[in-house]
N, C-alpha and C positions, 0 to 999 in steps of 0.2 A: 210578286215573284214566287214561283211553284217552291214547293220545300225541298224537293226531289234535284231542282238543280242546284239551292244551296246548299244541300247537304254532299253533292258530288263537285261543283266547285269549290269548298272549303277545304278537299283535298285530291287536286292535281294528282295523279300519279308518275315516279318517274323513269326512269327506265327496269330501275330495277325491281319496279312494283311496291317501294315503300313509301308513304306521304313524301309529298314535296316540301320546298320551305326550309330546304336543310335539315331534314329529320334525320338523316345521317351523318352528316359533318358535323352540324351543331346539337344534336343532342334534343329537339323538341319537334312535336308535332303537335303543334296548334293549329288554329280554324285559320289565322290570317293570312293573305297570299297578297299579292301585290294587285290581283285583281279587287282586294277587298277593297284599297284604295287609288283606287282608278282614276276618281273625281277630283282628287291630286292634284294641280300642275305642278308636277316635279317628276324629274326623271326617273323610268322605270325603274333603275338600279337603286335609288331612294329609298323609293317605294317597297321594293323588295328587302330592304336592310329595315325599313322602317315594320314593318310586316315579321320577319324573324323575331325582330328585337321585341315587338308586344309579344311572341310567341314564348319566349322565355318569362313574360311577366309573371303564368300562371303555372303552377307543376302540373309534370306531363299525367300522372294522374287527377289532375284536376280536368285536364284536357280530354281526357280518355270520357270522364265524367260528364260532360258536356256534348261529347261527341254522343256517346249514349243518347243523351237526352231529345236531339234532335232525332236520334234514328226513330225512340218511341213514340214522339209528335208523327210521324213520318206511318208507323204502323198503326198508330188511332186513328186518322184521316183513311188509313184505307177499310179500316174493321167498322170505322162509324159511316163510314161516307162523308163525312163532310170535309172538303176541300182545305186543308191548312196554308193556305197560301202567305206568305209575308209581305205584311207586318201583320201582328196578329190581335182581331180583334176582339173584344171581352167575351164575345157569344164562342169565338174559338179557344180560349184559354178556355173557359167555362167546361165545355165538352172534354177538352183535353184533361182537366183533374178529375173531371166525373168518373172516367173512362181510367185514370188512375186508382181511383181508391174503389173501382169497380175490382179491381186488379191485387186490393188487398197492398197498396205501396205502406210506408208509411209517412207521416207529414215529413217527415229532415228530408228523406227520397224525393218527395215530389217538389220540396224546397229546391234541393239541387239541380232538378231538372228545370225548373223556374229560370234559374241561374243561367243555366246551358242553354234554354232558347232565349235569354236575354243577349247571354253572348253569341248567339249567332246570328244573330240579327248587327251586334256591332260588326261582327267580323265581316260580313257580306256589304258592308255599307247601306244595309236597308234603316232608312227614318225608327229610330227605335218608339215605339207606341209605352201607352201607360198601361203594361200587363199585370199589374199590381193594381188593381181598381179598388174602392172599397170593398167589394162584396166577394172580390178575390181574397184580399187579404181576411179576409172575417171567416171565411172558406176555411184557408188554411190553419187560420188561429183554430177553430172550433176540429180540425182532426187532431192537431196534437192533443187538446183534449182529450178528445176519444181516443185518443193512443194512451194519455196516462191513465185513464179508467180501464182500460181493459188491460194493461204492465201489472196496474194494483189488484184487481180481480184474476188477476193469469190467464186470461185470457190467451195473451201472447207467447211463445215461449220465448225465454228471457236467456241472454249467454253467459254461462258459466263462468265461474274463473277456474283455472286449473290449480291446483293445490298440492302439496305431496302426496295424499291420498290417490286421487285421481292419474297423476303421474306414476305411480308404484302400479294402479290397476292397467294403465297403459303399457306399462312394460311386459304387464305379466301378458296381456291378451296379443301382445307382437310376439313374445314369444311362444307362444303357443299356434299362432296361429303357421299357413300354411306357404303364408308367402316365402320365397327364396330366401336367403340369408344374408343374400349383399343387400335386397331393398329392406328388412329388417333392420338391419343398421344403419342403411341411409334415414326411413324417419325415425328411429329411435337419437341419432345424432343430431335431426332437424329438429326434432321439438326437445332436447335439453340444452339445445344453444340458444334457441328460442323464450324457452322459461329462464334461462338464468341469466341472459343479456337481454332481456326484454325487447327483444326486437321486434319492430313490425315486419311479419310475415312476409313483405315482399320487398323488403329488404336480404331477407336471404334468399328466397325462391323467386324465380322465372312466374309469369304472368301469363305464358302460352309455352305451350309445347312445342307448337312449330318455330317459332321464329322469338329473337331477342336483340335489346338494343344494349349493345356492349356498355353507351354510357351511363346506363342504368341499372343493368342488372349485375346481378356479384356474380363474380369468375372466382373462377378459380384459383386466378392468381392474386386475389384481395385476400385469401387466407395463408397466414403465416403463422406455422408454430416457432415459438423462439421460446428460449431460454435467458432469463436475468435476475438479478437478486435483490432481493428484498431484506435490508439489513442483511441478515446472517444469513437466511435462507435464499437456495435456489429453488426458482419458480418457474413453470413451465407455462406458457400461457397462449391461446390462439387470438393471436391479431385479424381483424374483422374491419376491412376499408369501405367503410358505407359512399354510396355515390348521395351525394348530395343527398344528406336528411330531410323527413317535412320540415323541419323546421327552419331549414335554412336555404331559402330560393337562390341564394346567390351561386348556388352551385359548389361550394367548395366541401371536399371530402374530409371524412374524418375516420378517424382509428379508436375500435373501441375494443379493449383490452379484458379478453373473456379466460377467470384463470382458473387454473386444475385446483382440483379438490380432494380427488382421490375417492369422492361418496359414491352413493348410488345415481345419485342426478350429475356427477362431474360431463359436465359435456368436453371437456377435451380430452379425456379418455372415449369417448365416446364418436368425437371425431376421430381418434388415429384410428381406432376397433373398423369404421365404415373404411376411411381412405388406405389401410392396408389390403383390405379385400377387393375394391373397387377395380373397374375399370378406369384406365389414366384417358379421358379424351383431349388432353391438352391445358394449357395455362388461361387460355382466351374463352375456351365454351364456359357457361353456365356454373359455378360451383355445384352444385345439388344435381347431377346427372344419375342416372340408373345405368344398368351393361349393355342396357339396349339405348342407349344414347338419348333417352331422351329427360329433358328435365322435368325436376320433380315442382311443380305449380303450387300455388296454395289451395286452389281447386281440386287438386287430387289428394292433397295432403287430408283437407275436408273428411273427402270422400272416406279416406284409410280412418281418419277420426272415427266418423259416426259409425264404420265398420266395424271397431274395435268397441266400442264402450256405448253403443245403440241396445246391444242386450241387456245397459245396468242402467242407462237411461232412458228417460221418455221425452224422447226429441218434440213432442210435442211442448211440452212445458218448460225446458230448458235443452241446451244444448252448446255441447264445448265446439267450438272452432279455433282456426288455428290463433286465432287474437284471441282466444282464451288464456293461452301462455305470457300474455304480454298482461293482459288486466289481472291475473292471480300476482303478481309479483307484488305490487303495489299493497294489499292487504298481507302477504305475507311478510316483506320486511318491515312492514308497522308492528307485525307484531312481535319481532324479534327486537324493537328497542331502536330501529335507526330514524333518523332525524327527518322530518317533512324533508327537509332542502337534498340529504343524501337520496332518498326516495327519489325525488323530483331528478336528480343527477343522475341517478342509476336508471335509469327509463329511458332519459334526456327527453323531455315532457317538451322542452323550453330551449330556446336556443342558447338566455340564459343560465340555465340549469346544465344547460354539455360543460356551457366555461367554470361550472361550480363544480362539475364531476371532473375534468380534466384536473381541478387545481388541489383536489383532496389527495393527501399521501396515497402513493401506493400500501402502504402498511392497512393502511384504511379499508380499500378496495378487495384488497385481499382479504382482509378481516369478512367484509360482506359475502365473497364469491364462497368463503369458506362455511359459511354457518349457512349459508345458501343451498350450500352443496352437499352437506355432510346432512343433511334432515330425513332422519329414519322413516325409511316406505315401509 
């Protein structure tokens, strides 16, 4: 079977040009369709509820990940010539990683893509083959390898963690710099809500400009500033409704409690400073929009990164990305004295770890947002 046609039957499109399979009622777009399981005798309608329901097995960023993966099989065959037709045989997987780390991937990358033509090959109902041969697997053993010799030699540039420092030189280079004043505050407000809820990146931002899937991306109306008290004191705090975390496939959302500090890194002064000035597009688009309506991506956010703090660093040997705000937290509340498990909580590393961070006093939490947020730049 050509790759070219399972990479365009894995997704149908349907009227309104978004995967099929339920991508919009139910919230995922995965590879499997009711044609995966054709071979079936059981009624179409079966088939098609059996087909959603594996489609939710995997997160849709996993899917995304997978999807890639076939696209790249798909553009090797045509850069190599040689035909990837399915199921795929060891002389084709061979070609295919060559032609990867021709490409400078690195071994976890070309892992994942392993993954994703494994899974597409389930998803299409093709005979799955043994793509893991010995000399494959010996393959990719020996790049990790050469990935950790050249991590230890620097070879590679290695990503930063963001730090007060680093956040203090970020502030200053937004400010200074030439952009407008409402996007000035939209990412100065993306990256202290970021560093101080340790959020993964796309958990607060859009993944495309053009288009968004409302069950996944944060709106606008998933942010609430509220007011409550903590013993004596009133507290202002911005509630943050994550759509299903990694860690928790089942889908179910959670509220994590991001509170004012009053410092130079308080991100909910930092969010009302942007949302005063902004343009209001609605309850339902995007939370993180600019006045030109479009949202602000981790991709762009990147780009403003290296824009900003490329003249104090050498993107070659290190560089911050937007998951640098998430990996600096971890070494920074170690070293203000909190506890492995609080760590692990405050991240929510662990699906465990949220139910450990939900059940710590608020007195606690605050205590953290607050020595968090008051740290002299």
């Amino acid at each position: 079977m050509a790759l070219f046609e399972i990479i365009n039957g894995s997704f149908p499109q349907n009227k309104s040009g978004n995967p099929a399979l339920g991508a919009t009622k139910y919230g995922s777009a995965g590879m499997y369709s009711e044609e995966s399981l054709k071979n079936l005798a059981i009624a179409e309608s079966w088939r098609k509820s059996l087909a959603i329901t594996a489609n939710h097995g995997l997160a849709k960023s996993t899917w995304s990940s997978y999807t890639t993966a076939a696209k790249m099989l798909l553009k090797c065959g045509e850069e190599t010539g040689v035909r990837m037709s399915f199921p795929l045989a060891e002389q084709q997987v061979l070609v295919f990683i060559a032609w990867l780390i021709d490409r400078g991937l690195s071994a976890s990358t070309m892992e994942t893509y392993m993954a994703g033509i494994r899974q597409t090959h389930l998803a299409n109902g093709v005979c799955l083959p043994i793509l893991r041969t010995p000399l494959v697997k010996q393959i990719l053993e020996g790049k990790k390898h050469l990935d950790a010799i050249e991590r230890r030699l620097q070879l590679k540039p290695i990503r930063l963690p963001v730090v007060p420092a680093v956040m203090a030189l970020l502030k200053n280079e937004i400010k200074i710099s030439t952009l407008d004043r409402e996007l000035k505050l939209l990412i100065w407000s993306v990256a202290t809500l970021a560093f101080s809820g340790a959020f993964r990146i796309h958990k607060l931002l859009s993944r495309t400009e053009g288009t968004f899937d409302p069950l996944y991306t944060l709106l606008a109306r998933d942010l609430t500033l509220r007011s409550l008290h903590v013993q004596k004191d009133k507290i202002e705090i911005l509630q943050v409704r994550l759509k299903s975390e990694k860690t928790d496939r089942v889908g179910a959302d959670t509220i994590v409690d991001v509170y004012r500090s009053d410092g130079p890194l308080c991100p909910v002064r930092a969010y009302k400073k942007w949302v005063n000035l902004r343009k209001d597009w609605g309850s339902t688009m995007p939370a993180f929009m600019d006045n030109h309506g479009k949202p602000l991506t981790g991709k762009k956010l990147n780009f403003h990164l290296k824009q900003f703090l490329g003249k104090h660093l050498d993107y070659k040997r290190g560089s911050i990305t937007s998951h640098s705000f998430r990996a600096g937290l971890t070494s920074l509340v170690a070293k203000l004295g909190f506890t492995e498990l609080e760590i692990q909580a405050l991240g929510r590393w662990s699906s465990e770890a949220y139910s450990a961070y939900i059940k710590l006093p608020r007195t606690r939490r605050l205590e953290m947002a607050r020595r968090i947020g008051n740290l002299g730049l």
